[in-house]
VOSE-184270 format. One record per residue (C-alpha): x, y, z; residue in one letter; residue number from 1. Coordinates in Angstrom, 3 decimals. Layout:
<atoms>
+----------+----------+----------+---+-----+
|       px |       py |       pz | r |   k |
+----------+----------+----------+---+-----+
|        X |        Y |        Z | a | NUM |
...
+----------+----------+----------+---+-----+
</atoms>
This chain:
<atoms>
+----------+----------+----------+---+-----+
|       px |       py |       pz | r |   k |
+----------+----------+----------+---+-----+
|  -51.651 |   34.939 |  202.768 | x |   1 |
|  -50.794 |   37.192 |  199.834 | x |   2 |
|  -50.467 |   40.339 |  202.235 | x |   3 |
|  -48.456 |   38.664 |  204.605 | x |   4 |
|  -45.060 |   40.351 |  204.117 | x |   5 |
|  -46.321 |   43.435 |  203.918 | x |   6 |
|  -48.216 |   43.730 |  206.948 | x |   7 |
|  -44.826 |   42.183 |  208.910 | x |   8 |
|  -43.076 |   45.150 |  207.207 | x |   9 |
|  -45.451 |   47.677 |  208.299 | x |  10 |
|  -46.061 |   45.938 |  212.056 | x |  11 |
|  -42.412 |   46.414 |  212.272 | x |  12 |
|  -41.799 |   49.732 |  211.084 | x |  13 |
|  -44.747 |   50.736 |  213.662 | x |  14 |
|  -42.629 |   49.391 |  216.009 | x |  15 |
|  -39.126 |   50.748 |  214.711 | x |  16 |
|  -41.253 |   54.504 |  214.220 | x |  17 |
|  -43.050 |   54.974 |  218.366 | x |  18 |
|  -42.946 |   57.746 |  219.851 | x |  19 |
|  -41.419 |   55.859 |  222.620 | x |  20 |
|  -38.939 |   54.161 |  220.818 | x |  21 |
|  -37.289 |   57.279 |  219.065 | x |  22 |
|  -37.177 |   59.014 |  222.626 | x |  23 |
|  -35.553 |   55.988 |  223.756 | x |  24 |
|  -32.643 |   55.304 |  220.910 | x |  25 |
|  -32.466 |   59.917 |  220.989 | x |  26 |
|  -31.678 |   59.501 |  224.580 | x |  27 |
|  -28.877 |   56.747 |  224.277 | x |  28 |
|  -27.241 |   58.948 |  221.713 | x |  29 |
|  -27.416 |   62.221 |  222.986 | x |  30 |
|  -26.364 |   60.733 |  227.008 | x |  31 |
|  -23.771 |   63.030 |  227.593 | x |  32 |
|  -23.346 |   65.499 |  224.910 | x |  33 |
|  -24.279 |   68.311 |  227.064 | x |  34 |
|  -27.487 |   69.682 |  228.636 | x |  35 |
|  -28.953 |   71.081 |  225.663 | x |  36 |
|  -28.501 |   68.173 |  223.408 | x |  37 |
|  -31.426 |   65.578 |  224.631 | x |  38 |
|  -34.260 |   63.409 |  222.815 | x |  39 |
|  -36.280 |   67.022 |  222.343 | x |  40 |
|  -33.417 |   68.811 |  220.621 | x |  41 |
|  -31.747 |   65.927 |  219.113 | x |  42 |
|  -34.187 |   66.107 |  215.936 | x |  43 |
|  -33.217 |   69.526 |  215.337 | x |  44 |
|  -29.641 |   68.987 |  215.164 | x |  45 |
|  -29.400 |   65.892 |  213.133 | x |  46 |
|  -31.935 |   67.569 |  210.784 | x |  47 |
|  -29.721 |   70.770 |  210.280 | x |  48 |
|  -27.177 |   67.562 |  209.568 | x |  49 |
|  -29.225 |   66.581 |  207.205 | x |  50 |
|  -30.772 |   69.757 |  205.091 | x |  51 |
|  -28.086 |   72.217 |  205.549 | x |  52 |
|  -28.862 |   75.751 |  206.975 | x |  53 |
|  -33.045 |   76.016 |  206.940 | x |  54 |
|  -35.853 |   78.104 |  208.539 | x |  55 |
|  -37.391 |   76.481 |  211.585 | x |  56 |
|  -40.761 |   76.507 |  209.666 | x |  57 |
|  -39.059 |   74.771 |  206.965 | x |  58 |
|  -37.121 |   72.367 |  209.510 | x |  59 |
|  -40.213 |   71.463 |  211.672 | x |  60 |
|  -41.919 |   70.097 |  208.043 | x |  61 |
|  -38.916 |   67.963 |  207.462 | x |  62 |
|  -38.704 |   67.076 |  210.908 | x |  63 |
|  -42.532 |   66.384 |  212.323 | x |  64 |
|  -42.620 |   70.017 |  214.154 | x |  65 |
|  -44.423 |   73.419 |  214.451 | x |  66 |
|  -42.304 |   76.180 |  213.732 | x |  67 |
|  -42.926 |   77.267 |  217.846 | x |  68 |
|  -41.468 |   73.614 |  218.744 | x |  69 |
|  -38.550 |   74.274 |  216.466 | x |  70 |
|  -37.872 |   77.868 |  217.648 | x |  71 |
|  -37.912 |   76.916 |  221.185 | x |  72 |
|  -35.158 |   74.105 |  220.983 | x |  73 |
|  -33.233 |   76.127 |  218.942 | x |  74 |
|  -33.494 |   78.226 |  221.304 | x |  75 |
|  -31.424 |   76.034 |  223.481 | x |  76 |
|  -28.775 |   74.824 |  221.596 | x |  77 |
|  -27.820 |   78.328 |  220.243 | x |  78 |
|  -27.162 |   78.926 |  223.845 | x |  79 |
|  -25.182 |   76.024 |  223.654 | x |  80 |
|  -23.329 |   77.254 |  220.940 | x |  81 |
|  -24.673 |   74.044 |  218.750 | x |  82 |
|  -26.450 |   76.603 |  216.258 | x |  83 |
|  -26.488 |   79.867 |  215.017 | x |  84 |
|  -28.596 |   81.930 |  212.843 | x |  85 |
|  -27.747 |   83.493 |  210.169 | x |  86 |
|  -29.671 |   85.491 |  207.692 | x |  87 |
|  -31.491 |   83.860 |  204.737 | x |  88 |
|  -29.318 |   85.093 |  201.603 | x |  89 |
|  -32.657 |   84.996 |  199.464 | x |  90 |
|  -34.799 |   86.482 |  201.872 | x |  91 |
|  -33.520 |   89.391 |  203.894 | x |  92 |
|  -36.511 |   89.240 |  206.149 | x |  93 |
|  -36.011 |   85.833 |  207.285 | x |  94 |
|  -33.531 |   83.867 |  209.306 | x |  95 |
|  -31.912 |   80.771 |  208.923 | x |  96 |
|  -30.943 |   77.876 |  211.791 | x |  97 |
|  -27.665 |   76.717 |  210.702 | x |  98 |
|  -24.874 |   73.852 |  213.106 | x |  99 |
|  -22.132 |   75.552 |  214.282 | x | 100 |
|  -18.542 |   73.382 |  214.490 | x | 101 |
|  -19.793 |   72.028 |  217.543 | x | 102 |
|  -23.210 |   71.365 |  216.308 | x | 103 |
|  -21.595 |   68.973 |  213.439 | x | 104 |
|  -18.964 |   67.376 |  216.072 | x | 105 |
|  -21.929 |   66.493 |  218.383 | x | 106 |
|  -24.234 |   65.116 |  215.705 | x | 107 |
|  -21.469 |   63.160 |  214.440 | x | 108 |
|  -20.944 |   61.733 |  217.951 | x | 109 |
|  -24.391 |   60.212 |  217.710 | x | 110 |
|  -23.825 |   59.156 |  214.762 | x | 111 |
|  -21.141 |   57.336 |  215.752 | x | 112 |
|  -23.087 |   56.036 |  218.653 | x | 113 |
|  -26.104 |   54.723 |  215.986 | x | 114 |
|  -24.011 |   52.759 |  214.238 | x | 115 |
|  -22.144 |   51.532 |  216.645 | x | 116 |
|  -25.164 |   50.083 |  218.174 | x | 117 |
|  -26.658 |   48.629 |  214.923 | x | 118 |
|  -23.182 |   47.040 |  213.956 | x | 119 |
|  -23.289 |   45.770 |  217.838 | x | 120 |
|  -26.833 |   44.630 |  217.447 | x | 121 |
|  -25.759 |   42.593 |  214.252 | x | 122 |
|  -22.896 |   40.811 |  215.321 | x | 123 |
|  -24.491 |   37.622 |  215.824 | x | 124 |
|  -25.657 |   37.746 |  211.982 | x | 125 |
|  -23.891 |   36.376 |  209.246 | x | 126 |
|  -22.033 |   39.314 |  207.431 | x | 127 |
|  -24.229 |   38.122 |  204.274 | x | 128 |
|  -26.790 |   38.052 |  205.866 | x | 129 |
|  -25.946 |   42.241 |  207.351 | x | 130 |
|  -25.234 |   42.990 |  204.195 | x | 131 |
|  -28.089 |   41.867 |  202.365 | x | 132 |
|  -30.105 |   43.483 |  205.006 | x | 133 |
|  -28.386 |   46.928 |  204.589 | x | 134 |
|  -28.636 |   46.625 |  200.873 | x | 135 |
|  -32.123 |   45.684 |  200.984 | x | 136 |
|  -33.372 |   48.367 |  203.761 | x | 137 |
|  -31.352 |   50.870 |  201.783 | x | 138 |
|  -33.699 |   49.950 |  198.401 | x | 139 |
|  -36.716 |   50.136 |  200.264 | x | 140 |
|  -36.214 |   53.207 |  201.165 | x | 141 |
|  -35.084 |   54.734 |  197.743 | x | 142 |
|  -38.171 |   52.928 |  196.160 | x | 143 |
|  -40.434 |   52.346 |  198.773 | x | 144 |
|  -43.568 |   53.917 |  199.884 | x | 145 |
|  -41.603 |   56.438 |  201.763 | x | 146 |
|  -39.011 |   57.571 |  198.631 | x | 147 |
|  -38.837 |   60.893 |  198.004 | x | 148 |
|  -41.936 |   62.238 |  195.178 | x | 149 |
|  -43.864 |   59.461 |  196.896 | x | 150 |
|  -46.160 |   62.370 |  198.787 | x | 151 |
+----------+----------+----------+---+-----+
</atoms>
């Protein structure tokens, strides 16, 4: 069937992208990191990681989240001392969520953890065979339906 590998690319990714799935792999990486840093907040900190210092309207787009959502959990982890905010240099009027020291150290942490647990769960590969697959998923996504401009 000409279709074929597409639609075992995109049963997969439904898989890889559940709502049960993420809250599963969020909780492994966060177990431990403190009481504010969980599945619900986790998002918010590795997107900070990811975008730099934003607005919570502006995160929850990049993230999947209302603004309200985002407020509330960073909420938390500013009381955690995992964020700050800090006023929006081109906007007086608005302010920004930013990671504090410890924010970075425990986003790095589950980093760490991720690939950890991908390396672990490719042991029994070849290393080609890893490789290839890294290279490949890593094209995908650069040219891929889901590449950036592809909105």
């Amino acid at each position: 069937m000409k279709n074929s590998t597409g639609h075992d690319i995109a049963d997969a990714l439904g898989l890889l992208l559940r709502r049960g799935t993420r809250a599963r792999v969020y909780t492994h990486l966060t177990e431990g990191l403190g009481e504010a840093v969980d599945e619900l907040t986790y998002p918010v900190l590795s997107g900070l990681a990811r975008t730099g210092p934003y607005s919570a309207a502006d995160l929850g787009r990049e993230i999947g989240l209302d603004r309200s959502t985002v407020t509330r959990r960073a909420d938390r982890l500013e009381r955690a001392g995992l964020l700050r905010r800090q006023p929006d240099p081109a906007d007086g009027r608005a302010t920004l969520l930013a990671l504090t020291d410890d924010g970075r150290t425990a986003v790095a942490a589950t980093r760490q953890r991720l690939a950890a647990g991908i390396e672990d769960s490719l042991a029994a590969w070849p290393q080609a065979d890893a490789q290839a697959f890294a290279r490949l998923l890593r094209r995908f996504v650069d040219e891929g339906p889901f590449a950036a401009g592809q909105d």
